[in-house]
C-alpha positions as CSV (number, residue, x, y, z in Angstrom):
1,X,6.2,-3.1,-20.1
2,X,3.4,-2.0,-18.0
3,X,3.3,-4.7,-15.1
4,X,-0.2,-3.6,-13.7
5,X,-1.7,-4.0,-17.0
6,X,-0.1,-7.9,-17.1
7,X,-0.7,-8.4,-13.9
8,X,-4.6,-7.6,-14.2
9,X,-5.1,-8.8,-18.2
10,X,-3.5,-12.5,-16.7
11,X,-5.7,-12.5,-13.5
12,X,-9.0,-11.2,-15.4
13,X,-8.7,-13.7,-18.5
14,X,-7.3,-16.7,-15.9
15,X,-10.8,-16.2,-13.7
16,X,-12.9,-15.5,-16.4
17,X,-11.6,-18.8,-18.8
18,X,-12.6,-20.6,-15.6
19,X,-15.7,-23.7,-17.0
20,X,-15.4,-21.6,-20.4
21,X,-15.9,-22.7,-23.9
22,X,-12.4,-22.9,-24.9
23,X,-12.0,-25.3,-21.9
24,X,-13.8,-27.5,-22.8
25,X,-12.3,-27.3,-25.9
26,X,-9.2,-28.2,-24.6
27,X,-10.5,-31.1,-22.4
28,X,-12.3,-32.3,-25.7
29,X,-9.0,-31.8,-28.1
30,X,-7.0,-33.5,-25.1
31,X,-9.6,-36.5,-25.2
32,X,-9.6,-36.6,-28.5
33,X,-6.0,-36.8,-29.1
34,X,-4.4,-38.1,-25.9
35,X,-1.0,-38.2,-27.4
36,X,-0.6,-34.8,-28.4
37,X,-0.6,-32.1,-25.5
38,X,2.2,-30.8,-26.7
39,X,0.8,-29.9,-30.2
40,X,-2.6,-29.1,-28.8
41,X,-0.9,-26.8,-26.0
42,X,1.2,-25.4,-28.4
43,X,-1.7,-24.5,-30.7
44,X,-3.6,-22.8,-27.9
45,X,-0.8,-20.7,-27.4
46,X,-0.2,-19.5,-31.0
47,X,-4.0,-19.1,-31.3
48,X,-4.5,-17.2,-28.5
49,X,-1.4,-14.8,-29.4
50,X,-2.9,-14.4,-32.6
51,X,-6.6,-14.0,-31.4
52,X,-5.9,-11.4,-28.2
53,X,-3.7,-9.1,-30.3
54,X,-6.3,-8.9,-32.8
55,X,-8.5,-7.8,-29.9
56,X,-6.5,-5.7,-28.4
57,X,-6.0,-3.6,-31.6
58,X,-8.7,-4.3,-33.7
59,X,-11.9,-5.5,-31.1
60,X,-13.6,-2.4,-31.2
61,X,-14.0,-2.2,-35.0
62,X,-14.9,-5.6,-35.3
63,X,-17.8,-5.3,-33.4
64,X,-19.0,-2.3,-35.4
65,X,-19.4,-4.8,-38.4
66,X,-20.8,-7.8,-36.5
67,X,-24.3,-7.4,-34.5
68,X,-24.0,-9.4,-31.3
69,X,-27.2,-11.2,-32.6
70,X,-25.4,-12.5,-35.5
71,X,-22.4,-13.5,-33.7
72,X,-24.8,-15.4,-30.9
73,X,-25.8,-17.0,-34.2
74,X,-22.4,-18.0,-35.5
75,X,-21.0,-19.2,-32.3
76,X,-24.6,-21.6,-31.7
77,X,-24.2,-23.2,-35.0
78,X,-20.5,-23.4,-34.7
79,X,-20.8,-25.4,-31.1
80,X,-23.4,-27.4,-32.6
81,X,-21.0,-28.4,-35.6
82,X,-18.2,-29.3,-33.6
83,X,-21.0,-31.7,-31.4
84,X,-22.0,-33.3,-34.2
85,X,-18.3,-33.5,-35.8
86,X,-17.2,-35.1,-32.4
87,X,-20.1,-38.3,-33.2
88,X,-17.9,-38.6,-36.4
89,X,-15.3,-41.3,-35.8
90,X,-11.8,-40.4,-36.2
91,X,-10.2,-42.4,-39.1
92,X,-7.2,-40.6,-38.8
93,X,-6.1,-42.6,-35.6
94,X,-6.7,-46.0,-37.5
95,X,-4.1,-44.6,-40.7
96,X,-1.4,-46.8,-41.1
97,X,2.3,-45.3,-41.7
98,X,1.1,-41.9,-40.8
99,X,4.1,-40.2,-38.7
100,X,3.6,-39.0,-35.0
101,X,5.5,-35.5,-36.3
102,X,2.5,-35.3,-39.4
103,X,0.5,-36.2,-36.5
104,X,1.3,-33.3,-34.3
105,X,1.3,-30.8,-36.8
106,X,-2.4,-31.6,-38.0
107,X,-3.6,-31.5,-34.3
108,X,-1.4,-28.1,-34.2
109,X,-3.0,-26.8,-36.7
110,X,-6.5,-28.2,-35.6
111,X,-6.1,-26.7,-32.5
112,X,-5.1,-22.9,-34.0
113,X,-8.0,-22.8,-36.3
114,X,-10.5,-24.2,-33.4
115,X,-9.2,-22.1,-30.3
116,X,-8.9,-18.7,-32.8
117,X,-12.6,-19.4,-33.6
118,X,-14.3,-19.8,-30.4
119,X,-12.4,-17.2,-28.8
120,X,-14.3,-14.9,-31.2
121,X,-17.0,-13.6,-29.4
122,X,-15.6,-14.8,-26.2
123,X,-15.9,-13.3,-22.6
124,X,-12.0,-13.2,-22.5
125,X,-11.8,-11.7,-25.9
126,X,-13.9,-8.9,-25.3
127,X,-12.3,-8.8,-22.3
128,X,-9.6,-8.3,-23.7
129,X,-10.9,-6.0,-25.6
130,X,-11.7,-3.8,-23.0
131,X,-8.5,-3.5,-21.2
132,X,-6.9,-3.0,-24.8
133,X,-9.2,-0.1,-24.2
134,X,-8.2,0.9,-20.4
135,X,-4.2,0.7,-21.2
136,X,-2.3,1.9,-23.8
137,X,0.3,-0.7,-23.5
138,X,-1.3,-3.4,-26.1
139,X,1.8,-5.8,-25.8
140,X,1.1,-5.6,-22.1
141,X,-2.0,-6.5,-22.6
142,X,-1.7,-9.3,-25.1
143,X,1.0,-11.2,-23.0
144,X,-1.1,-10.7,-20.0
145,X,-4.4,-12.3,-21.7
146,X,-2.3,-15.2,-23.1
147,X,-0.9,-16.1,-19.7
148,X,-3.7,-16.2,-18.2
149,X,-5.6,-18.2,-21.4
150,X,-2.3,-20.7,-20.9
151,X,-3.0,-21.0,-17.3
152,X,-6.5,-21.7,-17.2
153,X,-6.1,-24.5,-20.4
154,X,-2.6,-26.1,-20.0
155,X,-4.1,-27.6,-16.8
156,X,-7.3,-28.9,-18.9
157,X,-5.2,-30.8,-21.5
158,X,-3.0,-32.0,-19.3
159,X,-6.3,-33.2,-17.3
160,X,-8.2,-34.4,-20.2
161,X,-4.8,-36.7,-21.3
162,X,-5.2,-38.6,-17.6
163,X,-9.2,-39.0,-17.7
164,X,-9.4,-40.5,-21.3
165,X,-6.7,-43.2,-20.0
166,X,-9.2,-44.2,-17.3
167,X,-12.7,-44.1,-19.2
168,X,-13.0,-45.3,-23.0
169,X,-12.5,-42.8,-25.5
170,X,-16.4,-43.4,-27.2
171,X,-17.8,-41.9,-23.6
172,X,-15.5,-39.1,-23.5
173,X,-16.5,-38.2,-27.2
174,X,-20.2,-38.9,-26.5
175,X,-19.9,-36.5,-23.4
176,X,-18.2,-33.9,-25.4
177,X,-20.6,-33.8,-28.4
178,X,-23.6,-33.5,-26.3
179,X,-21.9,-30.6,-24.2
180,X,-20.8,-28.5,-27.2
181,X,-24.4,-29.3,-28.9
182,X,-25.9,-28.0,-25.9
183,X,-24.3,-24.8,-25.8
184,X,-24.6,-24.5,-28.9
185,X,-28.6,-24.9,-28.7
186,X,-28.4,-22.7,-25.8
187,X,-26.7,-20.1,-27.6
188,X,-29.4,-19.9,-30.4
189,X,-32.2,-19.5,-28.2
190,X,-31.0,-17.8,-24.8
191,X,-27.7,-15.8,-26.5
């Protein structure tokens, strides 16, 4: 294990996750689903495993098939989708008989799909990327990214859970849908 390559992939990714995308995606997931931040904190975790090895080995080639045009272009459209999905209201909390263990696995598995997607493209996962690049040691590197993903997010969720006890849910999912629409529009035009 090469500890200067964890020790730098956990500091670069924690600063760099810092007011990011998938931060907000975990204050909105958190908000969203208040009683989950287990599932959801789990799912950032498995999704960022999945997401910064895939970097790490295959980043470089990816890129090669993928403009960054085009992938300015996917990500806008995507943050705009997940705006306007967040206007939607969610009938899932009103299902009666539905089990809090069903419960957490869909959020889970909400939160893996979401968190693998928006890290494509990312800051961290080209930086990640990159130091895949400077050190040989990929598993180094993968571990380091993750911590550093897990200690910039945990924090959000677990923040995101307290504020949507103290301000109605409708706000928090207005505020949230404007936010990703935004980024999403200024994605499109500004890249």
């Amino acid at each position: 294990m090469d500890v200067s390559a964890l020790a730098l992939s956990t500091g670069v990714v924690a600063l760099a996750e810092m007011g990011d995308k998938t931060q907000l995606l975990s204050l909105m997931l958190a908000a969203r689903y208040p009683k989950q931040a287990l599932a959801i904190i789990a799912g950032i975790f498995i999704a960022t495993i999945a997401n910064h090895a895939c970097a790490a080995l295959l980043g470089h080639w990816l890129m090669t098939l993928v403009t960054p045009d085009v992938m300015r272009w996917i990500l806008g459209v995507s943050f705009v989708g997940i705006g306007l999905w967040l206007l939607i209201p969610d009938h899932i909390d009103d299902a009666k008989g539905s089990k809090v263990a069903d419960r957490a696995l869909q959020v889970f598995g909400l939160t893996v799909v979401l968190f693998f997607l928006a890290e494509m493209g990312d800051k961290t996962q080209i930086a990640t990327i990159a130091l895949g690049a400077r050190y040989p040691d990929v598993l180094s590197v993968t571990i380091g990214t993750t911590l550093g993903m897990m200690l910039a997010n945990a924090p959000a969720v677990w923040i995101g859970q307290k504020f949507t006890q103290r301000m109605p849910i409708k706000w928090v999912h207005a505020v949230a849908a404007m936010t990703f629409i935004l980024i999403g529009i200024a994605s499109l035009i500004w890249g």
